[in-house]
C-alpha positions as CSV (number, residue, x, y, z in Angstrom):
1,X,116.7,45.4,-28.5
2,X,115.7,47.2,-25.5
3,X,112.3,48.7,-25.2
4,X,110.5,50.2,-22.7
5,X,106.5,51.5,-22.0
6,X,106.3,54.0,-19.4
7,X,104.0,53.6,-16.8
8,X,104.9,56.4,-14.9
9,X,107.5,59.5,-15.3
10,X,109.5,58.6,-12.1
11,X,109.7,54.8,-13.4
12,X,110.4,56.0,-16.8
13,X,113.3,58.2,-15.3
14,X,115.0,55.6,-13.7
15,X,115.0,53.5,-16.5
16,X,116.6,56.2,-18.6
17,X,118.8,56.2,-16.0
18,X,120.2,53.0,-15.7
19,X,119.9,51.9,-19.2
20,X,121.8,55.2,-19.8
21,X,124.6,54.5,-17.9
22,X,124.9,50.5,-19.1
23,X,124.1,50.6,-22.8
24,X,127.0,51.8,-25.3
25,X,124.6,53.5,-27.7
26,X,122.1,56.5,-27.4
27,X,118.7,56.5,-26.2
28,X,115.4,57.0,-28.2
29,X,112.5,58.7,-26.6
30,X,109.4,57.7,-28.7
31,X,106.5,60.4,-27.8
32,X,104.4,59.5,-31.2
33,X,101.8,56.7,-29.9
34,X,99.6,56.3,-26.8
35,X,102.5,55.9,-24.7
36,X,105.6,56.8,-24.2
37,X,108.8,54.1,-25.2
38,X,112.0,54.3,-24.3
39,X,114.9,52.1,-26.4
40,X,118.4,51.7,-26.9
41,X,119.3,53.5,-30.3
42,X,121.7,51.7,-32.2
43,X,122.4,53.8,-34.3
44,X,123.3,56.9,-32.0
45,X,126.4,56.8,-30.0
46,X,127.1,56.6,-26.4
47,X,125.8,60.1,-24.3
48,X,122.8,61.0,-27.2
49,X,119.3,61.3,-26.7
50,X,116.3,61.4,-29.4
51,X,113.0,62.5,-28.6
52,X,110.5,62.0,-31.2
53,X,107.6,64.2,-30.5
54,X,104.1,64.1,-30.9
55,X,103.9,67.0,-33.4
56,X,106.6,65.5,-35.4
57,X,109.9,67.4,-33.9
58,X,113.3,65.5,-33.5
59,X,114.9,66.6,-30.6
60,X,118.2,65.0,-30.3
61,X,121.1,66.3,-27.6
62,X,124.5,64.9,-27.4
63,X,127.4,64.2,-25.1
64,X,124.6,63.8,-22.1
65,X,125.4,62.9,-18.8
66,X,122.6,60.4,-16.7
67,X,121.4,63.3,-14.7
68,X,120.8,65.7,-17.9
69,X,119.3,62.2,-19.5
70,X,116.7,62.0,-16.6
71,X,116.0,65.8,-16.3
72,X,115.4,65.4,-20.2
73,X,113.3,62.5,-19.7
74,X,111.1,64.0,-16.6
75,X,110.8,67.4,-18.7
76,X,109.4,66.1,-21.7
77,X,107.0,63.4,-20.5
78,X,105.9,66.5,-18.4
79,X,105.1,68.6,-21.6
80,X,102.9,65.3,-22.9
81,X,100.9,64.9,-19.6
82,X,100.0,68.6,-19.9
């Protein structure tokens, strides 16, 4: 397993980014503690991305490319630092 805090949203973006593009599963967006974490779904396939929010919303999207995974990323980190 792959899991990563977020320091910052550009670092977090990147991260998304890469691990995106080389990991055959989905990626997890965990938005329910003190900071944000980022990890390699298993158990969503390649192109998906979770985001569980604070407020207890799953926000899941599918057939993603990287670019729509960072925006996604960027966007709702940006909704939590607000």
């Amino acid at each position: 397993m792959i899991s990563v805090k977020a320091v910052s949203v550009p670092s977090l973006t990147a991260v998304a980014s890469l691990l995106f593009r080389m990991a055959e599963k989905g990626l997890k967006l965990d938005l329910t503690g003190g900071d944000a974490v980022l990890r390699i779904a298993d158990d969503l396939p390649t192109g998906s991305v979770l985001i569980l929010r604070q407020d207890g919303r799953q926000d899941r999207r599918d057939s993603m490319t990287a670019q729509q995974t960072g925006y996604l990323m960027r966007t709702a980190l940006a909704a939590v630092e607000t």
